[in-house]
PAFI-297812 format. One line per field, with one value per residue (C-alpha): residue number from 1; residue in one letter; x, y, z. Coordinates in steps of 0.1 Angstrom, whole numbers, plus 5000, padded with zeros to 4 digits. Layout:
<rs>
n = NUM/...
res = a/...
x = X/...
y = Y/...
z = Z/...
</rs>
This chain:
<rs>
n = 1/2/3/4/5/6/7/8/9/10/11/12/13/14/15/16/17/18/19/20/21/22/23/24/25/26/27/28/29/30/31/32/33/34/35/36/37/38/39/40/41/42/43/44/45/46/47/48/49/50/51/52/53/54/55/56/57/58/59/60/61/62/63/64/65/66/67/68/69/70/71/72/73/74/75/76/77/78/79/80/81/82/83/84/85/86/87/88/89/90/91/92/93/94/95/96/97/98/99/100/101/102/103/104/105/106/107/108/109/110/111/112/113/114/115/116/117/118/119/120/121/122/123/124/125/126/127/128/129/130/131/132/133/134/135/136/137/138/139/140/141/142/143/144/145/146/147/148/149/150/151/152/153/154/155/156/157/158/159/160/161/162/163/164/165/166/167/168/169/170/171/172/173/174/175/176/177/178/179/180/181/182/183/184/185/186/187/188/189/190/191/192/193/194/195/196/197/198/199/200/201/202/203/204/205/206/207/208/209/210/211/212/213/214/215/216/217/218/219/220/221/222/223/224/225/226/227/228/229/230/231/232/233/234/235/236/237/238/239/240/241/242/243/244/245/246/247/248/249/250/251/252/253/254/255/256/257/258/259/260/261/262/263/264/265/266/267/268/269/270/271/272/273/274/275/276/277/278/279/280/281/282/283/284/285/286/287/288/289/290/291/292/293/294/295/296/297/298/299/300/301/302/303/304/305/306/307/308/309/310/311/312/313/314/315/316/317/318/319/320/321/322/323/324/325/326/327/328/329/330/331/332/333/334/335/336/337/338/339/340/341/342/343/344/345/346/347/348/349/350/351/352/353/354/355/356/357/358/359/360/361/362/363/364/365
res = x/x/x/x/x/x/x/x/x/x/x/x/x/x/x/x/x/x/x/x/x/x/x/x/x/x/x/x/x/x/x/x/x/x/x/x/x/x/x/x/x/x/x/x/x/x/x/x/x/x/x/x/x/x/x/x/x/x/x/x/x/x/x/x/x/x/x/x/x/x/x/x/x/x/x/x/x/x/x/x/x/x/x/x/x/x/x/x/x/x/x/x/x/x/x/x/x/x/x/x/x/x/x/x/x/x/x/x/x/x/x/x/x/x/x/x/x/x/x/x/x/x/x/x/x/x/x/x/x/x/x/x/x/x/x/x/x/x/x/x/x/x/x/x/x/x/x/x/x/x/x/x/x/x/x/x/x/x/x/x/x/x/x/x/x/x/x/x/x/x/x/x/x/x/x/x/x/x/x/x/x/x/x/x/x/x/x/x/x/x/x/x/x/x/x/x/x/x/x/x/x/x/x/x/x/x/x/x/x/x/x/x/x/x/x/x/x/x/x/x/x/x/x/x/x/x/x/x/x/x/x/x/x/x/x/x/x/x/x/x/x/x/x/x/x/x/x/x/x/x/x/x/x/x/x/x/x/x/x/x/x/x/x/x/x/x/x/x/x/x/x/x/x/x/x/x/x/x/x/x/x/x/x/x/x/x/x/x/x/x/x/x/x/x/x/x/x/x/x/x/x/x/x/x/x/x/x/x/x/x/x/x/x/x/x/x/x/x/x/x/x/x/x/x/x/x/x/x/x/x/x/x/x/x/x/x/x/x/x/x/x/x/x/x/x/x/x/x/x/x/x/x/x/x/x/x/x/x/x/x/x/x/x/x/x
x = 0377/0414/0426/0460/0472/0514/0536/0568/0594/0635/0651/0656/0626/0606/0583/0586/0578/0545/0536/0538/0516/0485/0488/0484/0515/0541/0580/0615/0621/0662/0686/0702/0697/0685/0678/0652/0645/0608/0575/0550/0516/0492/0456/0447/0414/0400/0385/0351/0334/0301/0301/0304/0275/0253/0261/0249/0210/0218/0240/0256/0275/0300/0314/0337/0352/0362/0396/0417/0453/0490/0518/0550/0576/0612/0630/0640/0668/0682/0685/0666/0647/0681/0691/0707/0700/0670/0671/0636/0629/0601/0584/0565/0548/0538/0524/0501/0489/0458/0469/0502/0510/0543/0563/0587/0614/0609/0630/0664/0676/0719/0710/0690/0712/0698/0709/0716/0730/0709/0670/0654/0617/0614/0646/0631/0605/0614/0638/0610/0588/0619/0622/0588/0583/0615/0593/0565/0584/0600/0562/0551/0573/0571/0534/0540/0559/0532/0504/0531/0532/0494/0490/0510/0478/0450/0437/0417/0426/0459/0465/0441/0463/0495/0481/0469/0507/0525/0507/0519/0554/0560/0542/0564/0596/0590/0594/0555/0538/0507/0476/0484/0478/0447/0432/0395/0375/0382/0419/0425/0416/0450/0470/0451/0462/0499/0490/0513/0530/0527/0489/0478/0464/0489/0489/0517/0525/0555/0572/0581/0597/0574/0575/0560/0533/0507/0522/0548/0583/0606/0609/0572/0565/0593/0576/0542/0552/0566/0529/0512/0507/0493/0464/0478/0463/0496/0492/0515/0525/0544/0556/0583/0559/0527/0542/0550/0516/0499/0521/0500/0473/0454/0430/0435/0472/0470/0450/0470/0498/0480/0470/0506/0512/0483/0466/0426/0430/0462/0475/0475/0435/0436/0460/0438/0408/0424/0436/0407/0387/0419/0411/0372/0360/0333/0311/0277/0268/0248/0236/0219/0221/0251/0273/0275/0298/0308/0315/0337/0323/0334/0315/0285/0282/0244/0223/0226/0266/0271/0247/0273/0304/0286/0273/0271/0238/0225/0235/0224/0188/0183/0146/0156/0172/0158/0181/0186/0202/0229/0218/0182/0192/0213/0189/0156/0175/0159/0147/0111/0113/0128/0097/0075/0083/0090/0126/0129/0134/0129/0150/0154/0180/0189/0192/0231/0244/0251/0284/0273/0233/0225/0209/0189/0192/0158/0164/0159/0179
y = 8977/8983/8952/8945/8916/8917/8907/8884/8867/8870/8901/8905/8884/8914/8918/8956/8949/8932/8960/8985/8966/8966/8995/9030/9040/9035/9031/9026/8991/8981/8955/8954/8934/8954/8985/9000/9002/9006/8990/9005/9007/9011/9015/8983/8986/8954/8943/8935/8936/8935/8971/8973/8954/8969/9002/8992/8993/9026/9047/9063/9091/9076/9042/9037/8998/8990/8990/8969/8976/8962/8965/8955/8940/8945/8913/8892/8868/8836/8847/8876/8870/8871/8901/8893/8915/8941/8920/8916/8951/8946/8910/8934/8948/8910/8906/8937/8919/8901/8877/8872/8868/8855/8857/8829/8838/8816/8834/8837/8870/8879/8915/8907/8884/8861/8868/8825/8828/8795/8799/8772/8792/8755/8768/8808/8791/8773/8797/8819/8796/8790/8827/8832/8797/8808/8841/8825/8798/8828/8848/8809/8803/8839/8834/8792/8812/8840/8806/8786/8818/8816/8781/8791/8811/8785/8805/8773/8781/8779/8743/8744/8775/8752/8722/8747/8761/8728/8718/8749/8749/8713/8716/8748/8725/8698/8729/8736/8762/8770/8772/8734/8726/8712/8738/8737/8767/8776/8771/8805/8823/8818/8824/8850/8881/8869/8876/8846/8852/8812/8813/8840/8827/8826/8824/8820/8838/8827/8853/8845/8852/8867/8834/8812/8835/8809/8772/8784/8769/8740/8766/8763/8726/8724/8749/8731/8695/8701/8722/8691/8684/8718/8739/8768/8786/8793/8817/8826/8864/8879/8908/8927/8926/8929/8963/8975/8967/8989/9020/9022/9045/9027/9000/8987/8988/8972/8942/8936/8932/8908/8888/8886/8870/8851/8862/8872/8899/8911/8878/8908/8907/8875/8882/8912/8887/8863/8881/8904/8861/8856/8883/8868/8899/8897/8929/8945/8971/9007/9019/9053/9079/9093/9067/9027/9017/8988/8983/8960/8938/8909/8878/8869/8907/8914/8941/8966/8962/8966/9000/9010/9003/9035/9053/9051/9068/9043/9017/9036/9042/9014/9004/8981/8968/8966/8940/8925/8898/8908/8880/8892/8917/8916/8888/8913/8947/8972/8973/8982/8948/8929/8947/8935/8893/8899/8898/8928/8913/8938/8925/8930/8935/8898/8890/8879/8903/8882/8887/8906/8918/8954/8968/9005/9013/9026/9044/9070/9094
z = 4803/4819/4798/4792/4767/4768/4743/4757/4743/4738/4726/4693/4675/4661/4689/4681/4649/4655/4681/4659/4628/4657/4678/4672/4690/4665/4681/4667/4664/4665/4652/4687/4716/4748/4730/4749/4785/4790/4778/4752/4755/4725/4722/4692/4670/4672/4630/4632/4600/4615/4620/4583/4580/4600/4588/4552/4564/4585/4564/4600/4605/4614/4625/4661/4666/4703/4715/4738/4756/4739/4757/4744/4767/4764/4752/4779/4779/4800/4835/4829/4866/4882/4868/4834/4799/4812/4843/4858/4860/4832/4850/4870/4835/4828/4863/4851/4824/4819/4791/4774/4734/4731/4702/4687/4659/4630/4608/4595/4589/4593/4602/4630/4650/4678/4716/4711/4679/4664/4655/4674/4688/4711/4732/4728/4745/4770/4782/4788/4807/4826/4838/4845/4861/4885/4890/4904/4923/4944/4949/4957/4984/4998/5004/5017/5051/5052/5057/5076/5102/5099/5107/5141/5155/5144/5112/5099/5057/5068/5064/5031/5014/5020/5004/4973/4974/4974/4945/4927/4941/4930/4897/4891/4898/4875/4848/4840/4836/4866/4836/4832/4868/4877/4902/4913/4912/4954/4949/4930/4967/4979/4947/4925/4942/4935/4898/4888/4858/4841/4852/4826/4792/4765/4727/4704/4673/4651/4633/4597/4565/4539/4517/4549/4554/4548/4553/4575/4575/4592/4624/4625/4617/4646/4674/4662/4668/4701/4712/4704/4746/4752/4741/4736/4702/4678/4649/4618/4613/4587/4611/4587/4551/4572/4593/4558/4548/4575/4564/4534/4528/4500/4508/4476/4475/4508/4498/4471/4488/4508/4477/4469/4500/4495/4523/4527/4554/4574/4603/4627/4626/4634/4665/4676/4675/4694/4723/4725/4729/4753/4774/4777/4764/4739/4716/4716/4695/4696/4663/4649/4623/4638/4650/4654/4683/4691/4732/4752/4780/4801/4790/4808/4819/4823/4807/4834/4836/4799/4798/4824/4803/4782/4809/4846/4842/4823/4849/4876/4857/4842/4835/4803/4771/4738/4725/4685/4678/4646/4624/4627/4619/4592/4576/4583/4575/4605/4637/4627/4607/4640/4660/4633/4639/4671/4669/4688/4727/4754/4787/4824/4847/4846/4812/4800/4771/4740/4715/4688/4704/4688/4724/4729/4766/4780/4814/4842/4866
</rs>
């Protein structure tokens, strides 16, 4: 889909770490501050144990989950948008992205020493929303003269564009963040192509210890209590053990490791999950004898759209979609079974592609 989620936060929080549990790009992670000097980008499986499922009634070939894009951002630091640390060399590779996942250090760990030399992830925070609200305030007022000009020669959404800018500019001021602002839908005209950096969704994800893999620890009860205001999601994330975890080759030896940490699957499925939901992106599935594939499409694509995202042929040619819904069947076990209680749907050109709908593309070029 040419989706990027990024992953933000201060130098030196395992950011690296976490990249490399998800991604199929492994990279040398270091215990120094400002180690590297560009982003990585990784191609993520996104878990899906639907496929599975399916597969059980089809015995296919093979089996092919979707993908989405990772990038991970060098750490940034206080006054990184004025040049400090990387300096803002690397806000540009945020402004690329389509959603952020920002990671908070809730560890302690004397190797790996913080840039602030204190844990506290509320400051880590903060500091980043500072540098990115600063950002944003400077692209804000860059495009307030551009409408000021305009307002100069009569253009009639000139004096509409200011009022939308103000609001930002003076929201940004008071220290918050644009995706709290109340916007209405016509307002994103005049700001969307400035791909503000504190309007893109955001998750958290505290790093921690192995023992505070589950409950978490006083870090996290303290990053927690002072999220209560926003609506942010905020997930836990072993990042050292679970990194480990991925190196194995044994399933079994994986999950037991898991169990140890008392842990049902991996917290990095959980991230994957979330920011692939973050991104609005949502599943359908093709399934034969020789491969079930599971596809990425916007939500609320229609049918036509997501037969493009496999072919543009099948766009193009598109007569119609023979569409199951995956608890059907799962709960009937085969499409001639679905045909048979008319749980077999066959759809136009209008109809909304569901999460999770098994579709057969029936078309003509």
């Amino acid at each position: 889909m040419g989706l990027q989620c990024g992953i933000i936060g201060i130098t030196n929080i395992g950011k690296t770490t976490i990249f490399n549990c998800i991604s199929d790009n492994k990279v040398e992670t270091s215990n120094f501050a400002f180690s590297t000097n560009k982003s990585n980008l990784g191609q993520v499986k996104v878990p899906d144990a639907r496929l599975k499922k399916i597969d059980t009634f089809i015995n296919s070939v093979k089996i092919v989950p979707t993908s989405m894009e990772i990038i991970d951002i060098p750490g940034l630091a206080k006054g990184s948008s004025q040049g400090e640390g990387v300096g803002n060399s690397f806000l540009s590779d945020i402004r690329n992205c389509d959603a952020l996942i920002h990671v908070i250090r809730c560890f302690d760990d004397e190797n790996l020493v913080h840039i602030d030399v204190s844990i506290d992830p509320v400051r880590d925070k903060e500091t980043i929303d500072f540098e990115l609200q600063v950002t944003d305030l400077e692209s804000v007022d860059k495009r307030i003269q551009k409408w000021e000009r305009a307002v100069k020669t009569g253009d009639k959404q000139a004096k509409v564009a200011l009022e939308v800018l103000a609001k930002c500019k003076s929201h940004l001021e008071d220290l918050n963040n644009l995706r709290t602002l109340d916007l209405k839908p016509e307002d994103y005209q005049f700001i969307s192509e400035l791909s503000l950096l504190t309007l893109k969704p955001v998750m958290f994800v505290c790093n921690v210890d192995d023992e505070s893999a589950v409950k978490g620890n006083k870090y996290v009860d303290q990053f927690k209590a002072a999220m209560t205001d926003e609506n942010e999601e905020v997930l836990l994330i072993a990042g050292k053990i679970e990194s480990e975890i991925t190196e194995l080759e044994d399933e079994e030896d994986r999950q037991s490791f898991l169990g140890d940490l008392g842990l049902e699957e991996p917290g990095v499925n959980k991230l994957i999950r979330s920011a692939f939901s973050m991104l609005n992106l949502q599943t359908f599935f093709t399934a034969g004898p020789k491969e079930i594939k599971a596809w990425t499409i916007r939500k609320g694509m229609s049918a036509p759209e997501a037969a493009g995202v496999i072919h543009s042929d099948l766009q193009r040619g598109f007569i119609r979609a023979e569409v199951m819904k995956y608890q059907d069947f799962i709960k009937l076990g085969s499409e001639s079974a679905c045909r048979d209680v008319g749980k077999l749907y066959i759809e136009g050109k209008k109809y909304i592609v569901a999460d999770g709908d098994i579709l057969h593309i029936r078309f003509n070029v």
